[in-house]
Every structure is written in structure tokens, then in C-alpha cells.
C-alpha positions as CSV (number, residue, x, y, z in Angstrom):
1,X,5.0,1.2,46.4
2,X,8.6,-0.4,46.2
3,X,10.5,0.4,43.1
4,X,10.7,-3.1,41.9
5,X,7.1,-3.5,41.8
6,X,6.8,-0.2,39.6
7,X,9.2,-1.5,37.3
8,X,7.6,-5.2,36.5
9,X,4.0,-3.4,36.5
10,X,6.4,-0.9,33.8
11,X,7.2,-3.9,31.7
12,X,4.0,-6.2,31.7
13,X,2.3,-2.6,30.9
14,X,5.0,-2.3,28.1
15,X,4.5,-6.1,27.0
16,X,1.0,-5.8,26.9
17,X,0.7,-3.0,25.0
18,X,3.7,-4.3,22.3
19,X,1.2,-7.7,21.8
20,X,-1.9,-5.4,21.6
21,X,-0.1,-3.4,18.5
22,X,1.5,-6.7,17.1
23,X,-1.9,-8.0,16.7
24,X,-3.7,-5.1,15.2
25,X,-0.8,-5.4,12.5
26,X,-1.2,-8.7,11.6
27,X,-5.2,-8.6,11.3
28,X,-4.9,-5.4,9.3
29,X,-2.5,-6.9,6.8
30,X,-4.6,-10.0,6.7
31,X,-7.8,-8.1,5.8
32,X,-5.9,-6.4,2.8
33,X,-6.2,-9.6,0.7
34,X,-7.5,-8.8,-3.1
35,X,-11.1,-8.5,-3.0
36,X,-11.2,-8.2,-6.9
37,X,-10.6,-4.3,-7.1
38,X,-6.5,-4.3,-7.1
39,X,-5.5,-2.6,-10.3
40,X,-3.8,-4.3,-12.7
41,X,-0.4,-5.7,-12.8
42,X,-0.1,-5.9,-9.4
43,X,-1.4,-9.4,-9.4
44,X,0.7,-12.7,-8.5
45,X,0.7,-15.3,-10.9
46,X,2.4,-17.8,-9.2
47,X,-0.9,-20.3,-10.1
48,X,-1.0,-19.8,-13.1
49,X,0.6,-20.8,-16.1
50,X,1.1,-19.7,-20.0
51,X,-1.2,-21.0,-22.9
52,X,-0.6,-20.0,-26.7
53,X,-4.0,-18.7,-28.3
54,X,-1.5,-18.6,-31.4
55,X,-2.4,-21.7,-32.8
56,X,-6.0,-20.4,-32.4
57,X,-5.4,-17.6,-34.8
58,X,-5.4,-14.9,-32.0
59,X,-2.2,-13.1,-31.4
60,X,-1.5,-13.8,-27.7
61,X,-0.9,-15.4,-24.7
62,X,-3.0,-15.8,-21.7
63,X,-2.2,-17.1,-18.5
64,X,-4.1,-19.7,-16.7
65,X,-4.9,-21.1,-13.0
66,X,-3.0,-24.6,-12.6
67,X,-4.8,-27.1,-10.9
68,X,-3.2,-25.7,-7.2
69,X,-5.4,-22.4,-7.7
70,X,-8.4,-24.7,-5.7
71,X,-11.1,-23.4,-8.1
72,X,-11.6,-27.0,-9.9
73,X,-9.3,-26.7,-12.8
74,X,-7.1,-29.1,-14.5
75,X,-4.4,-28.0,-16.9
76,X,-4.9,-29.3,-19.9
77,X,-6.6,-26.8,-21.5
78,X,-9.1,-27.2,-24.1
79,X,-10.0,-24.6,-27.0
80,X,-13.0,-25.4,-29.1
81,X,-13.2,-23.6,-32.3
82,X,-14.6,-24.3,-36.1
83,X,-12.7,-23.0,-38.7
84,X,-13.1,-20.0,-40.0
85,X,-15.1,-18.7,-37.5
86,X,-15.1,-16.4,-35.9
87,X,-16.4,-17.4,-31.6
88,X,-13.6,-19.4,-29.5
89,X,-14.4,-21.0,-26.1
90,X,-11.5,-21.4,-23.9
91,X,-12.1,-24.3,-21.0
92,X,-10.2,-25.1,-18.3
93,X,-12.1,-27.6,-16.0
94,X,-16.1,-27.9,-15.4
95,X,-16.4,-24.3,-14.5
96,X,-13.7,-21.9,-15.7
97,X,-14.7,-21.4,-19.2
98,X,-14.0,-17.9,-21.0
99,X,-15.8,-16.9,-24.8
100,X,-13.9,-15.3,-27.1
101,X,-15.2,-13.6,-30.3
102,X,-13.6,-11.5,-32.5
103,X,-15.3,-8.0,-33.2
104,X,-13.0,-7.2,-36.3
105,X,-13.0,-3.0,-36.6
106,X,-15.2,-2.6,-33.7
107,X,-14.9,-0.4,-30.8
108,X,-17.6,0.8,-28.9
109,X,-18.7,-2.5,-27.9
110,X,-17.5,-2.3,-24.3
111,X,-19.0,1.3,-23.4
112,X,-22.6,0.0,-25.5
113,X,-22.5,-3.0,-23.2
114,X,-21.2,-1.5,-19.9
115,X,-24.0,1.4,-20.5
116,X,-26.6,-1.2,-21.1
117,X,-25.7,-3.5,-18.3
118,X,-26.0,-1.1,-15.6
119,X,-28.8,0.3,-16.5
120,X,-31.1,-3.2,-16.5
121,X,-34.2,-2.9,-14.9
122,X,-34.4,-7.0,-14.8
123,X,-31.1,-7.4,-12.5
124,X,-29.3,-6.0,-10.1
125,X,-25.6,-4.9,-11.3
126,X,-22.6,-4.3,-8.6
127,X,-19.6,-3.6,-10.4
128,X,-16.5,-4.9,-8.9
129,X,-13.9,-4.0,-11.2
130,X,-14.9,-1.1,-13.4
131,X,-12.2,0.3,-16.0
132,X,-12.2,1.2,-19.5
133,X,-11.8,-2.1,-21.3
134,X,-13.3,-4.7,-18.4
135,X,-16.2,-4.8,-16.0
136,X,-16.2,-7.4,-13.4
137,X,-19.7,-7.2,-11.6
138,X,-22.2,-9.5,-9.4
139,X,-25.9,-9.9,-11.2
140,X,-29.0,-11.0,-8.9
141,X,-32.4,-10.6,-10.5
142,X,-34.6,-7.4,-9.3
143,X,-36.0,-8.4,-6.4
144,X,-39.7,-7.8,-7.9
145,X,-38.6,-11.1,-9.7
146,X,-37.1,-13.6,-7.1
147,X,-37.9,-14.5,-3.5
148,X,-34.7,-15.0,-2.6
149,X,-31.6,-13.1,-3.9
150,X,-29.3,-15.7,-6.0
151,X,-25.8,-13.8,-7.0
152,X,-23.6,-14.6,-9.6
153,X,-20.6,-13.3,-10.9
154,X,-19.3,-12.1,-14.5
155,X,-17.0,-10.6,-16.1
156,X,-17.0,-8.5,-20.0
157,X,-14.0,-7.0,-21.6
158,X,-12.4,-6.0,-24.2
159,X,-8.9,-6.3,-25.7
160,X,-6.7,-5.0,-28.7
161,X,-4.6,-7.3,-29.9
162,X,-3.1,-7.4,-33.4
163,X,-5.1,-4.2,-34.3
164,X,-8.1,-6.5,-33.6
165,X,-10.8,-6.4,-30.9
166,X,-11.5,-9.3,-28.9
167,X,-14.5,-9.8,-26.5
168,X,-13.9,-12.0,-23.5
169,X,-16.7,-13.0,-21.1
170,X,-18.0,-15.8,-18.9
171,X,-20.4,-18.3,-19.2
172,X,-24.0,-16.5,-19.1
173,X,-25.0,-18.3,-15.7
174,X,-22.2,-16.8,-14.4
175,X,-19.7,-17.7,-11.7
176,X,-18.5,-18.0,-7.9
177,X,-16.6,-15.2,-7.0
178,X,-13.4,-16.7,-6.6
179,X,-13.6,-18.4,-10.5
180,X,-14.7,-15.1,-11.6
181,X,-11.4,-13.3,-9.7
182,X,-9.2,-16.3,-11.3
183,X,-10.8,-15.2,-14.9
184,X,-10.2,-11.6,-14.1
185,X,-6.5,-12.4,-13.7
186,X,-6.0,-14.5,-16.9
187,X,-8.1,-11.6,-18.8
188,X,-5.6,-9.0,-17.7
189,X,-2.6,-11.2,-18.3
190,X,-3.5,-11.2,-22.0
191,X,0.2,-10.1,-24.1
């Protein structure tokens, strides 16, 4: 064989073999997008965008998905709340609504219903996000009380603020997973 040949069969070999590795790259890095389990505070809230919960009598801020997060939300906000009570609910849009009640003193109302939740007989729990103070889980009826599985998507947590507890969760149908993932974001962003 000449030595030209052995040098162009060198470089396609070469070339091939650079694309092959190029592409591996760029489908790993692409398959490395949050499923809902990165920890928190390494999120990007570039969609999002502060609302006040201080003229709401809770000591915070929480950031919201603008109307360029794609999950059906407008911002404009709007917090319905009777004086003197002592439930909120937070809606942003048709689906992305959040409940708020202030538990006063309390504390072990995240581990009674964490412990409780996962343990039901009736549905079928999959925690997504699982830390001290939020559970972020998919809930499909037991399967000895549906045909066909239907899954839905919630969230629970807990914050201190103020010396307070607040309880934060979604709507009791539930959620997509993406709205649910958006929520997840605002709930962490809570300062």
C-alpha cells in the first residue's frame, strides 16, 4: 500500500472517530436536563420573576414563572385571601396555583404528612424530590382502583419564615410535570 493512501485512510479514521466522540458529548450533556431532582439553588431563574407576599401578611418573597416559561401563565398574579384568615391561594394563570396556610407553632406537619403519604394503600406515591422540608411526587390510584393508570403530580412543603410555618401545596387534582417542576422552583425560591 502507497504511503499516501495510509495517511488519508489515517485521517478519515482520525475524523471519524473525532465526530463519533463530538456527538456522544453533546447527547450526554443534552440528557442532563433537570428532571426535577437537582438540589436546590442550583436552579435558573431567568423565567421567573419576584412577587411580594408582604402585603399578604407573610414575610417573603417568591419567585414566579413569566408568561415565557410555556406552562400557561400570565403575570399578573393574583392572591386571594379574607382577612384575618389564616389560608392564601396564590394563582398565576388557569393552572399554576399554590395554597398557602399558616400552621402558627407547628412543626411536625411535614414528616406527619410525608409518613402518611407514602404509606397510602389508595395511590401509588413516587417521590421525585424528597428532602426535609418538600416532597415533590407523582400519585396514580392503586391499580386495584383504576383501569388505566392516570398520573398526576404534587408537591407539599414546608417553610420557616418569620418564626412561622407555612404549608405550600398544589391544587388537590394535581398537576403536569412540567407546572409541578415550575412550582417546585418558586417554592424553593421563597426569601
Amino acid at each position: 500500500m502507497r504511503p499516501i493512501i495510509k495517511i488519508v485512510l489515517i485521517v478519515i479514521l482520525l475524523a471519524l472517530t473525532l465526530g463519533i466522540l463530538y456527538f456522544s458529548v453533546i447527547r450526554n450533556s443534552s440528557s442532563s436536563v433537570n428532571d426535577g431532582t437537582q438540589a436546590a439553588g442550583e436552579f435558573d431563574y431567568y423565567q421567573f420573576k419576584p412577587f411580594d407576599l408582604n402585603k399578604y401578611d407573610i414575610s417573603a418573597t417568591i419567585l414566579l414563572p413569566d408568561e415565557t416559561a410555556g406552562i400557561g401563565t400570565t403575570f399578573t398574579p393574583e392572591m386571594l385571601h379574607e382577612e384575618g384568615s389564616h389560608l392564601w391561594q396564590l394563582q398565576l394563570g388557569r393552572n399554576f396555583i399554590i395554597h398557602i396556610e399558616d400552621l402558627g407553632q407547628l412543626t411536625d406537619v411535614y414528616s406527619d404528612f410525608r409518613t402518611s403519604m407514602l404509606k397510602s394503600t389508595a395511590f401509588t406515591i413516587t417521590p421525585l424530590v424528597d428532602t426535609d422540608s418538600l416532597l415533590v411526587y407523582s400519585r396514580a390510584l392503586s391499580k386495584q382502583y383504576q383501569k388505566e393508570e392516570q398520573e398526576t403530580f404534587h408537591l407539599f412543603a414546608v417553610k420557616f419564615i418569620d418564626g412561622r410555618s407555612y404549608q405550600f401545596r398544589n391544587r388537590e387534582e394535581g398537576n403536569t410535570k412540567e407546572e409541578i417542576l415550575f412550582m417546585q422552583k418558586s417554592i424553593e425560591s421563597i426569601k
